[in-house]
C-alpha positions in Angstrom: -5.4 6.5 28.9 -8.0 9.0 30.2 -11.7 9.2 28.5 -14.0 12.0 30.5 -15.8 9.9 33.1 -19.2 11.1 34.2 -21.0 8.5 36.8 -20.5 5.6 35.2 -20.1 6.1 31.3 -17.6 8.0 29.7 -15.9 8.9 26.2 -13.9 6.2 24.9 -10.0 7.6 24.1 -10.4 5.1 20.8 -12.9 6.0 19.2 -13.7 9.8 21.0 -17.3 8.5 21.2 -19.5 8.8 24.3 -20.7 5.5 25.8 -18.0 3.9 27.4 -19.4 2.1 30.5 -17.4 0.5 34.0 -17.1 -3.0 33.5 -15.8 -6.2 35.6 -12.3 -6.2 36.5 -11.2 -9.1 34.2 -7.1 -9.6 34.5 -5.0 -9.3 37.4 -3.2 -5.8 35.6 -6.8 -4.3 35.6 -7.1 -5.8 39.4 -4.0 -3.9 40.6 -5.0 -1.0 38.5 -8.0 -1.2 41.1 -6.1 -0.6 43.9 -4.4 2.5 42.7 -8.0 3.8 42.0 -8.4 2.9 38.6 -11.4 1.0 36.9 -11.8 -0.7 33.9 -14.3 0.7 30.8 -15.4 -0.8 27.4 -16.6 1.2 24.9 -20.0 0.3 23.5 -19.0 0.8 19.9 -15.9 0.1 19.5 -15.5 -2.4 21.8 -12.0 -0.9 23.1 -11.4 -1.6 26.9 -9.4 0.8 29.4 -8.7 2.0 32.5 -10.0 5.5 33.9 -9.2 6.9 37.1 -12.2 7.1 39.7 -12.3 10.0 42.0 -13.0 8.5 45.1 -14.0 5.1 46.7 -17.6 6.2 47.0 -17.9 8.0 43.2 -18.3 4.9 41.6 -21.3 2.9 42.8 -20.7 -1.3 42.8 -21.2 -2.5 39.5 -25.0 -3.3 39.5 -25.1 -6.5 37.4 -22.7 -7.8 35.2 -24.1 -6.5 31.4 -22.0 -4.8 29.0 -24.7 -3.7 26.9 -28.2 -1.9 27.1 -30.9 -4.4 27.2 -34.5 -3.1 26.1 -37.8 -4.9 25.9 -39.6 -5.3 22.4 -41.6 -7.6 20.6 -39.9 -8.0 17.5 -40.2 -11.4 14.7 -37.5 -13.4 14.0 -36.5 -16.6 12.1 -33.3 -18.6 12.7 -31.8 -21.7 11.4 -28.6 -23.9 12.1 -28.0 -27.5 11.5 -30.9 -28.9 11.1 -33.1 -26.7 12.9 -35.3 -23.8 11.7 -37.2 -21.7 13.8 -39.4 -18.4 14.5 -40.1 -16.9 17.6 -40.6 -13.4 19.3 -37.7 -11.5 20.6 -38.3 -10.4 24.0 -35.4 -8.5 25.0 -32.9 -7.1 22.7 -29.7 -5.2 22.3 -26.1 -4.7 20.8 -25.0 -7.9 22.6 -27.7 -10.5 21.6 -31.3 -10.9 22.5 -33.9 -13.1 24.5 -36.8 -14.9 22.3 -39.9 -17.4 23.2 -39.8 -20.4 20.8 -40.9 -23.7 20.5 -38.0 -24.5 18.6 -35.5 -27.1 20.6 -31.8 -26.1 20.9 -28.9 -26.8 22.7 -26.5 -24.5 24.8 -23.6 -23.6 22.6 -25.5 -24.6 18.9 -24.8 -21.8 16.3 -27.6 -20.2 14.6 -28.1 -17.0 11.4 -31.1 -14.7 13.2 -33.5 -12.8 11.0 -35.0 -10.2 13.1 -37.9 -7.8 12.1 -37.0 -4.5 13.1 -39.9 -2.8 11.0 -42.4 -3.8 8.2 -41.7 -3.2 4.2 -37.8 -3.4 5.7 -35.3 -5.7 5.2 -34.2 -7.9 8.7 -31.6 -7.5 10.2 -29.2 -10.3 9.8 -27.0 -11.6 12.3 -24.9 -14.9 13.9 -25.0 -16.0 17.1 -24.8 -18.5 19.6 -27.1 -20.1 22.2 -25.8 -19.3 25.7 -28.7 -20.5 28.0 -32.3 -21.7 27.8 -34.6 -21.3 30.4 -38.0 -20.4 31.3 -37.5 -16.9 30.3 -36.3 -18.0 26.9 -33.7 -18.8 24.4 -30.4 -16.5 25.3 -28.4 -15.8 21.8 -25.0 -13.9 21.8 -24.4 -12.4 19.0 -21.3 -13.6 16.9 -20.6 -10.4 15.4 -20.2 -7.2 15.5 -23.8 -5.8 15.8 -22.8 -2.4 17.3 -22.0 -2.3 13.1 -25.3 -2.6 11.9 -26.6 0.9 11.9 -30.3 0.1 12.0 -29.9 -2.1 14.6 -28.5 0.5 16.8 -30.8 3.2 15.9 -33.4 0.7 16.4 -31.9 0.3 20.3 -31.0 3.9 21.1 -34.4 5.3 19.5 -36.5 2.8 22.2 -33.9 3.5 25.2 -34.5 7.4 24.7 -31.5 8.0 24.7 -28.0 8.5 22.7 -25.8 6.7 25.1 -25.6 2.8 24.7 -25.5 2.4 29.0 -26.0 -0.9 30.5 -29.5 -0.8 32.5 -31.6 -3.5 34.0 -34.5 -4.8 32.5 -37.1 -5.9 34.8 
């Protein structure tokens, strides 16, 4: 039940990979887990959830925002279509768990939609479903449908701009 905590990411005891990361306390077992000094983890690649024992009530910090996954900013092309709307846009912010465009498209909370994103010229886009979970100001929020932590180029892609190996949550001004 253990995975190797260090300040707030760990290894996952799934998949033995590194990037397990404190998350929400979502059902009343993980709430009374709380109380007996345990917090909950999901592992950023496998997706596998878990409790890991903290050391003490100052060790782990609050959670700072809600996020399960690494968000980076980019300016990436991408076309999307759904119903019977097409679109193109600009992805502003991007990673494992969806992304943020600007488009003059129209869409609707909750509409489904097949992204092509641009990750790099003379390359094939990536290809992914997702859904619209906000619209805003800032832009059109997709979720991704799938499983994008399995597309390898999109996750090379994300841990080559973060600088780092480890798919941690951090906020994105």
């Amino acid at each position: 039940m253990s995975g190797r905590i260090m300040g707030r990411q760990g290894v996952c005891p799934e998949c033995r990979l590194e990037g397990a990361v404190r998350v929400e306390v979502r059902s009343p077992r993980e709430f009374l887990a709380s109380l007996l000094w345990m917090v909950p983890f999901q592992c950023q690649r496998c997706d596998h959830r878990f409790l890991d024992r903290r050391l003490s009530p100052m060790s782990l910090s609050p959670l700072p925002e809600r996020r399960e996954h690494m968000r980076i900013p980019v300016r990436l092309c991408l076309s999307f279509s759904g119903g019977r709307v097409r679109g193109e846009g600009i992805v502003s912010d991007l990673s494992l768990g969806g992304c943020i465009i600007q488009s003059e498209a129209h869409v609707r909370v909750d509409d489904i939609f097949y992204l092509e994103i641009i990750l790099a010229k003379n390359e094939p886009p990536v290809e992914a479903a997702a859904i619209v979970r906000s619209v805003s100001a800032r832009g059109i929020a997709f979720k991704f449908l799938r499983r994008a932590q399995e597309d390898k180029r999109l996750t090379a892609f994300i841990q080559t701009r973060s600088g780092s190996d480890s798919l941690v949550p951090s906020k994105v001004a």
